[in-house]
C-alpha positions as CSV (number, residue, x, y, z in Angstrom):
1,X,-19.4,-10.1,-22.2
2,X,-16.8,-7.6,-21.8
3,X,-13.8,-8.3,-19.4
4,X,-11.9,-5.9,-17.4
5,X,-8.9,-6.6,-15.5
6,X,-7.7,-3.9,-12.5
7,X,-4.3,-3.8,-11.1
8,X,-4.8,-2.9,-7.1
9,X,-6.9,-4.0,-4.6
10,X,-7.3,-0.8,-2.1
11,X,-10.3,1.5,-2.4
12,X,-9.3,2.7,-5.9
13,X,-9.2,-0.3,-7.6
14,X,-12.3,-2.2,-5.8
15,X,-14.4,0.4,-5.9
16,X,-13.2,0.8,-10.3
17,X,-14.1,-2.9,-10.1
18,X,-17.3,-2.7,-8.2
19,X,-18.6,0.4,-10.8
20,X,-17.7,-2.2,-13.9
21,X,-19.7,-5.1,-12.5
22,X,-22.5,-3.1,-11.9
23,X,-22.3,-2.3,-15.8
24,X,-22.4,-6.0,-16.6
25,X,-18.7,-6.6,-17.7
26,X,-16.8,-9.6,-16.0
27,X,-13.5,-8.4,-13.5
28,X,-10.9,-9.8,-12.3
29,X,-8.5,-7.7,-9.5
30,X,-4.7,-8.3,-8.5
31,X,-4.2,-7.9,-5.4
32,X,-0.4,-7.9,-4.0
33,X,-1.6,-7.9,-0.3
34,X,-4.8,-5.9,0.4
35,X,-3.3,-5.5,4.0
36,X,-0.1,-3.4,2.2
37,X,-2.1,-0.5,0.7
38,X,-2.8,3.1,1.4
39,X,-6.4,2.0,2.3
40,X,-6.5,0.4,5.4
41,X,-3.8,2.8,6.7
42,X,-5.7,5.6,5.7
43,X,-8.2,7.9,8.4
44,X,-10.8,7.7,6.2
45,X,-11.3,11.7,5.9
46,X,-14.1,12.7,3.7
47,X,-12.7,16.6,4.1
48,X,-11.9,18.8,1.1
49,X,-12.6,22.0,3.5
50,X,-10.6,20.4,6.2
51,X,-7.8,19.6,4.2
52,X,-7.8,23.6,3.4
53,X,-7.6,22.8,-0.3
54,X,-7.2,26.1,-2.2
55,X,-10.1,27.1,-5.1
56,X,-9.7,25.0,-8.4
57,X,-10.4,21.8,-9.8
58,X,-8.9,19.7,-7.0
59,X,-11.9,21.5,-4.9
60,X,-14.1,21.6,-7.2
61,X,-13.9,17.3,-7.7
62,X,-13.2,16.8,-4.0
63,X,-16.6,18.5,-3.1
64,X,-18.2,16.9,-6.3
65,X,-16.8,13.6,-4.3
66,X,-17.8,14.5,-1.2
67,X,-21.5,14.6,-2.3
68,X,-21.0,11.3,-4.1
69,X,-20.2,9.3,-1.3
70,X,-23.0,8.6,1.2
71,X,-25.6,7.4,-2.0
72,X,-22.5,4.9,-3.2
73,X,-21.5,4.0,0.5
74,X,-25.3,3.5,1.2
75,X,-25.1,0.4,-2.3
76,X,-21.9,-0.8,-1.0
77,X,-23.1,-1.3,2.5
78,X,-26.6,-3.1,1.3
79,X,-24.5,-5.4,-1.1
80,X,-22.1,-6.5,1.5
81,X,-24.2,-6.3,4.5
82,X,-21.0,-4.2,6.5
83,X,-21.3,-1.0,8.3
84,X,-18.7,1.4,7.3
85,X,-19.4,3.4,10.5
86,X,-19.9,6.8,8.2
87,X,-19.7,9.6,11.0
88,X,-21.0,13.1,9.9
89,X,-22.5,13.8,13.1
90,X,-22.0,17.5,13.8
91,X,-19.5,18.3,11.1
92,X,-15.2,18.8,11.7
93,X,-14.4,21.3,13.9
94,X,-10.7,22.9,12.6
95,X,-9.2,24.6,16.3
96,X,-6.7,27.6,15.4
97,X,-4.0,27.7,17.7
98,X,-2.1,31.4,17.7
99,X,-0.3,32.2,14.5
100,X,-0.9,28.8,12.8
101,X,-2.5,27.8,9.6
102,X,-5.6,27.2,10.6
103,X,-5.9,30.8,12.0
104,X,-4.7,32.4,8.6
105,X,-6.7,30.3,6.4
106,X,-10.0,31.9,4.9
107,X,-12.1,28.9,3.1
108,X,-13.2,28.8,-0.4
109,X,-16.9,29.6,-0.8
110,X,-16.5,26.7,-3.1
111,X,-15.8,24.1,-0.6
112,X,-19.3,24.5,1.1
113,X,-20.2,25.9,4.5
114,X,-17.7,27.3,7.3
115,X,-18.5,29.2,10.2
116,X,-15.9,30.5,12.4
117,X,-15.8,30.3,15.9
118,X,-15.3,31.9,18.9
119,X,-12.8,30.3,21.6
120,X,-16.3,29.7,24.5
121,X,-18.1,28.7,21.2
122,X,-15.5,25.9,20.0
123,X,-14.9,24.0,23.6
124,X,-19.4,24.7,23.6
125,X,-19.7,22.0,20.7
126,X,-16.2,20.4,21.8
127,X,-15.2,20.6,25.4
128,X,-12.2,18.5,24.8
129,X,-10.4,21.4,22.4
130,X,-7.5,22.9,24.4
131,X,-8.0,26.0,26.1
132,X,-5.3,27.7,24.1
133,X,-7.5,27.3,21.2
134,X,-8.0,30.7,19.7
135,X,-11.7,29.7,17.5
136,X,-11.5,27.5,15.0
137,X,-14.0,26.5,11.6
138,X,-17.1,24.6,12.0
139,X,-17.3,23.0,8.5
140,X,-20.6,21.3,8.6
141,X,-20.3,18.9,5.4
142,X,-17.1,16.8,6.3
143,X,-17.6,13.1,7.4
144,X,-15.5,10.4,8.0
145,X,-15.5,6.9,7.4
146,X,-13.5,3.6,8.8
147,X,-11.5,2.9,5.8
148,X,-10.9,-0.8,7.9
149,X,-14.6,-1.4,7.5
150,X,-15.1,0.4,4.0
151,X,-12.0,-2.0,2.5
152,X,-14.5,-5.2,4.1
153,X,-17.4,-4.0,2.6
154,X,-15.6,-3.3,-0.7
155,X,-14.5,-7.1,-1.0
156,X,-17.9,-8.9,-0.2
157,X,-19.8,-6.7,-2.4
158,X,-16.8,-6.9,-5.5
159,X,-17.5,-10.6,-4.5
160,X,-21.6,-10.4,-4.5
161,X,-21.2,-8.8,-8.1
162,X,-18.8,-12.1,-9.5
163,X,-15.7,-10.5,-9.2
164,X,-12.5,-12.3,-9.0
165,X,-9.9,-11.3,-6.9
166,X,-6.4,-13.0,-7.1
167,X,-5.1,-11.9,-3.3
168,X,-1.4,-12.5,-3.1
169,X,-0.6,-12.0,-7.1
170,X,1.0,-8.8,-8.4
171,X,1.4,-7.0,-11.6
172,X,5.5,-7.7,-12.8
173,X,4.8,-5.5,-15.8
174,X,2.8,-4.5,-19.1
175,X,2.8,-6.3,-22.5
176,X,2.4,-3.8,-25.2
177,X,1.1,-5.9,-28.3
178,X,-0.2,-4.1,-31.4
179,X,-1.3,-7.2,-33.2
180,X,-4.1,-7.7,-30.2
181,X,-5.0,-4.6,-30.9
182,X,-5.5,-5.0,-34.2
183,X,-7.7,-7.9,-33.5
184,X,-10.2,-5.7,-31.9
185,X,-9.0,-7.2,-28.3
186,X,-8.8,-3.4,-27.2
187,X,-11.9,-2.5,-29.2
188,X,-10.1,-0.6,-32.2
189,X,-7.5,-0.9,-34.6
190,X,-4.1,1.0,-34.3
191,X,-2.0,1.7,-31.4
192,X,-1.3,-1.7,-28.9
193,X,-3.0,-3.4,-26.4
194,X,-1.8,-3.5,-23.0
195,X,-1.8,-7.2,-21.3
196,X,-0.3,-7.7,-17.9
197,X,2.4,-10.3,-17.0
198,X,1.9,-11.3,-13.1
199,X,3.9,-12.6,-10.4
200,X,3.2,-16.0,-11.1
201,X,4.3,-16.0,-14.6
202,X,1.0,-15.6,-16.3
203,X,0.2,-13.4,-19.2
204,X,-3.7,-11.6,-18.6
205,X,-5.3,-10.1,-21.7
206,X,-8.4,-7.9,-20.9
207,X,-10.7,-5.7,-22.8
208,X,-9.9,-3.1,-20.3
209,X,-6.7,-2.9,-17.8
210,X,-6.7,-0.6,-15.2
211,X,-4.1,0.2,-13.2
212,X,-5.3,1.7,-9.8
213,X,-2.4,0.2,-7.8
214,X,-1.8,3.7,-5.8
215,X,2.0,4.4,-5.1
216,X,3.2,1.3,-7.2
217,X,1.4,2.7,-10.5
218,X,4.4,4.2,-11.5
219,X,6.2,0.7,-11.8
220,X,4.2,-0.1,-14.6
221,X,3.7,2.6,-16.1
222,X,5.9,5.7,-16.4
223,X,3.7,8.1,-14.5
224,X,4.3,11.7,-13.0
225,X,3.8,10.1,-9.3
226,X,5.7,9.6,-6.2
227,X,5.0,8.1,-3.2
228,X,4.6,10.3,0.6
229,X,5.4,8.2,3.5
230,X,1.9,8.8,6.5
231,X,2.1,7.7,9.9
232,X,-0.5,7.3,11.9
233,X,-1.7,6.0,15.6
234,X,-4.7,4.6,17.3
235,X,-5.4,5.5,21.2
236,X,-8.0,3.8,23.3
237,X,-9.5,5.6,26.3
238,X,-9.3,5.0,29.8
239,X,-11.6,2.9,32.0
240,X,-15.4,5.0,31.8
241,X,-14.3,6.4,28.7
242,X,-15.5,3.5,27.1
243,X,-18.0,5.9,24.6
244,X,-17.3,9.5,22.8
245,X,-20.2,10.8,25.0
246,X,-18.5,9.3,28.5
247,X,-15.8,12.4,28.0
248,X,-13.7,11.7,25.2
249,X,-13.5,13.6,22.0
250,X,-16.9,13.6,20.4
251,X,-16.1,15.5,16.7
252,X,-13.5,15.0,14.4
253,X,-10.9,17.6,15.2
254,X,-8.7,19.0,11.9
255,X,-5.5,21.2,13.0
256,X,-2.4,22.0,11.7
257,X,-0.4,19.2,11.4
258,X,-2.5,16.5,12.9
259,X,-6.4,15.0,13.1
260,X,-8.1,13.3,15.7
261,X,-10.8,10.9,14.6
262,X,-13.2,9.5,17.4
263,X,-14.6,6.2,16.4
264,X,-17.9,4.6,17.9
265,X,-15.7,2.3,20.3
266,X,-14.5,5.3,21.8
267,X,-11.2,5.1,20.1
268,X,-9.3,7.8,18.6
269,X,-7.1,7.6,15.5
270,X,-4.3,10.3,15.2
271,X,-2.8,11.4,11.8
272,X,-0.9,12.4,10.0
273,X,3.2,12.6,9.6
274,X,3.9,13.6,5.8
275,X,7.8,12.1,4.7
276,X,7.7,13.1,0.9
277,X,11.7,11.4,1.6
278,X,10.8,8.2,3.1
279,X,10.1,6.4,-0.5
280,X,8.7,2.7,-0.4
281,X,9.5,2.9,3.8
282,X,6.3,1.9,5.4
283,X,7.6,1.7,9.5
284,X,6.6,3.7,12.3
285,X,9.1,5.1,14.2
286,X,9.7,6.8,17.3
287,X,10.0,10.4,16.1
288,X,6.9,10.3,14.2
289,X,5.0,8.8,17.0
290,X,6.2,11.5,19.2
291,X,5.5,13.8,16.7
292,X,1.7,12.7,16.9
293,X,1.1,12.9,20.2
294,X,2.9,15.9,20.8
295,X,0.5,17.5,18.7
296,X,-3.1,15.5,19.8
297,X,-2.6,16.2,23.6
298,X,-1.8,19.8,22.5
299,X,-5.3,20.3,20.1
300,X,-7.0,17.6,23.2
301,X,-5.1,17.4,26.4
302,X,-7.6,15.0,27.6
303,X,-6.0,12.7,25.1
304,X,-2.7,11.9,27.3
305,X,-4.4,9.4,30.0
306,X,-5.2,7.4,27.0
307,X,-3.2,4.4,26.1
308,X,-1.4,3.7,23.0
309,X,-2.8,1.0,20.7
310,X,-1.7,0.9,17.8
311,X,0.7,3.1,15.7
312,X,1.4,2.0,11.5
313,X,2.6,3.8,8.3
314,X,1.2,3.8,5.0
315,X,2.2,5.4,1.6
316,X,0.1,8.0,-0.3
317,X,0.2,7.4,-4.2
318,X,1.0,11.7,-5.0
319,X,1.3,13.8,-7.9
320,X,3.6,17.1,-8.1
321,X,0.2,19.4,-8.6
322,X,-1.7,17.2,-6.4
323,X,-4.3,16.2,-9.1
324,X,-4.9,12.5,-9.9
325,X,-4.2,11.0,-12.7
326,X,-7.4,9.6,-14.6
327,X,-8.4,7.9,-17.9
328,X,-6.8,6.0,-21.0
329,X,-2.8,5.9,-21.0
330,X,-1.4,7.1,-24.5
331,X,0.7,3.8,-24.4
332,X,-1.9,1.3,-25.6
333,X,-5.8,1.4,-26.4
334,X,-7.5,-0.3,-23.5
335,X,-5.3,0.8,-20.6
336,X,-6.8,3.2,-17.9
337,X,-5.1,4.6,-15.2
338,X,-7.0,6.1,-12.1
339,X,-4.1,6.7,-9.6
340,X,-2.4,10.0,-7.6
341,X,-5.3,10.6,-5.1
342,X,-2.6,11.7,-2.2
343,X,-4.4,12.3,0.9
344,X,-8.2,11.7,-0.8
345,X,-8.0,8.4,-1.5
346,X,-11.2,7.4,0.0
347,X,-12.9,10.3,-0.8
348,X,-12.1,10.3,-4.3
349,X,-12.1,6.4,-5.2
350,X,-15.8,6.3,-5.9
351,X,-16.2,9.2,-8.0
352,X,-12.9,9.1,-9.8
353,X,-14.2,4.9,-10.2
354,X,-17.4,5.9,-11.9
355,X,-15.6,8.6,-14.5
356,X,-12.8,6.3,-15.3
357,X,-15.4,3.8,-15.6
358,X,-17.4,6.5,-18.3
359,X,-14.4,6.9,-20.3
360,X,-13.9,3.4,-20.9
């Protein structure tokens, strides 16, 4: 039985794992702190038109994603028996504001469907959009997720499929041993084998490593990524607000600069800050707080009699051309990156899990 060995345990890496136990090899997956990653500080956006993506092959494999999802989510939910709250109800809504991006931008056919609406015909499917909306797009595809939930239901089914993961130990670096390859441990002769020296001092020798380890990739390997610093907030509603339809925002509202994600609980997560400069930093602080909420009660004024809940910050693994990086590293036979999904991450994990998964 073929082993594989993946280096993260976000959405990236579980769901790499979760696509080679379905194939019948045996994984393991180091995890530093599952809590740490991009993926439970992400929103959870499935939203290539949203994100106002231009035409090309980010689109393109964004929409090819986008398509993916529900028939994957739908396996990962029956394996672990947790709902991942997928909300496509209704589509986004994008409200233009006068002379912002959102108002200048003219969607890709590529992308899928996108109606533009009036300003009567906006607050009609969202009365909670400000009245100095000027129209906005109606994309009807987009969905959302709670990445929270989806990281859950990523770790019991990895766990219903027998594979390991080693929460708490990290990747130190890479062993590059061309004997091992020779030996056929990397399924060919030539070049080196990649085995991974952890935390605790142990040396892990897999037919296939893959590092899918986000914004930390790039300490193992030397890799054309950066990370870019997101914060975010969560805002619960008032007393008889308790549910989307009792008055609160009822669609996922995309703008420029910010998105406001309802969840079922009546909840509303507000993203996101982008700090290209920030590096490894992963605090909220007070100006990109403000920041937020400046910019939610001006897309949904309704927003500022709710309270603040919660406010964190995570770090999006991000190439210069904003394409990720995926396949076989040129530095040793059975090493596979699938990394720099910047702010797709849990849109693009499955998909990009499936072809890395192919080309191994």
């Amino acid at each position: 039985r073929r082993s594989a060995l993946v280096v993260g345990g976000g959405a990236s890496g579980l769901s790499c794992a979760l696509e080679l136990a379905g194939r019948g090899w045996s994984v393991s997956v180091l995890s530093r702190d599952t809590s740490e990653g991009a993926t439970r500080a992400a929103g959870g956006m499935l939203a290539p038109q949203a994100e106002r993506l231009e035409e090309g092959p980010l689109l393109d494999l964004c929409v090819r994603a986008r398509s993916h999802f529900p028939p994957w989510l739908q396996r990962v939910e029956r394996l672990s028996g947790v709902d991942a709250n997928l909300c496509s109800r209704g589509g986004f809504l994008a409200p233009a504001f006068e002379g912002d991006a959102v108002q200048r931008w003219r969607p890709p056919a590529a992308g899928g469907p996108a109606t533009w609406l009036g300003p009567e015909a906006l607050r009609a499917l969202e009365p909670a959009v400000s009245e100095a909306a000027v129209g906005g797009w109606l994309f009807e595809r987009e969905a959302s997720v709670d990445p929270r939930a989806l990281h859950d239901a990523l770790l019991t089914s990895c766990g219903a499929l027998g594979v390991r993961v080693l929460e708490g130990v990290s990747a130190c670096s890479l062993n590059l041993d061309v004997e091992a390859a020779a030996g056929g441990a990397a399924g060919g002769s030539g070049g080196a084998a990649a085995a991974v020296i952890t935390s605790d001092g142990a040396e892990l020798r897999a037919d296939a490593v893959v590092l899918a380890c986000g914004a930390w990739a790039r300490e193992l390997l030397p890799l054309a990524s950066f990370p870019i610093k997101g914060q975010m907030l969560r805002l619960r509603p008032p007393p008889g607000h308790a549910q989307r339809e009792a008055g609160g925002l009822q669609r996922t509202l995309f703008g420029d600069g910010v998105y406001l994600i309802p969840r079922r609980d009546g909840a509303v997560v507000v993203g996101a800050t982008e700090e290209p400069g920030a590096g490894y930093d992963r605090r909220a602080t007070a100006g990109g707080v403000a920041q937020l909420l400046d910019k939610a009660v001006a897309a949904a004024p309704v927003l500022a009699d709710y309270t603040l809940d919660e406010v964190w910050a995570g770090l999006r693994p991000t190439t210069p051309d904003r394409m990720p990086l995926l396949g076989r590293a040129s530095s040793a036979l059975n090493l596979h990156v699938a990394a720099g999904y910047h702010r797709n991450g849990i849109l693009l994990s499955p998909l990009c899990a499936k072809l890395v998964a192919d080309g191994i």
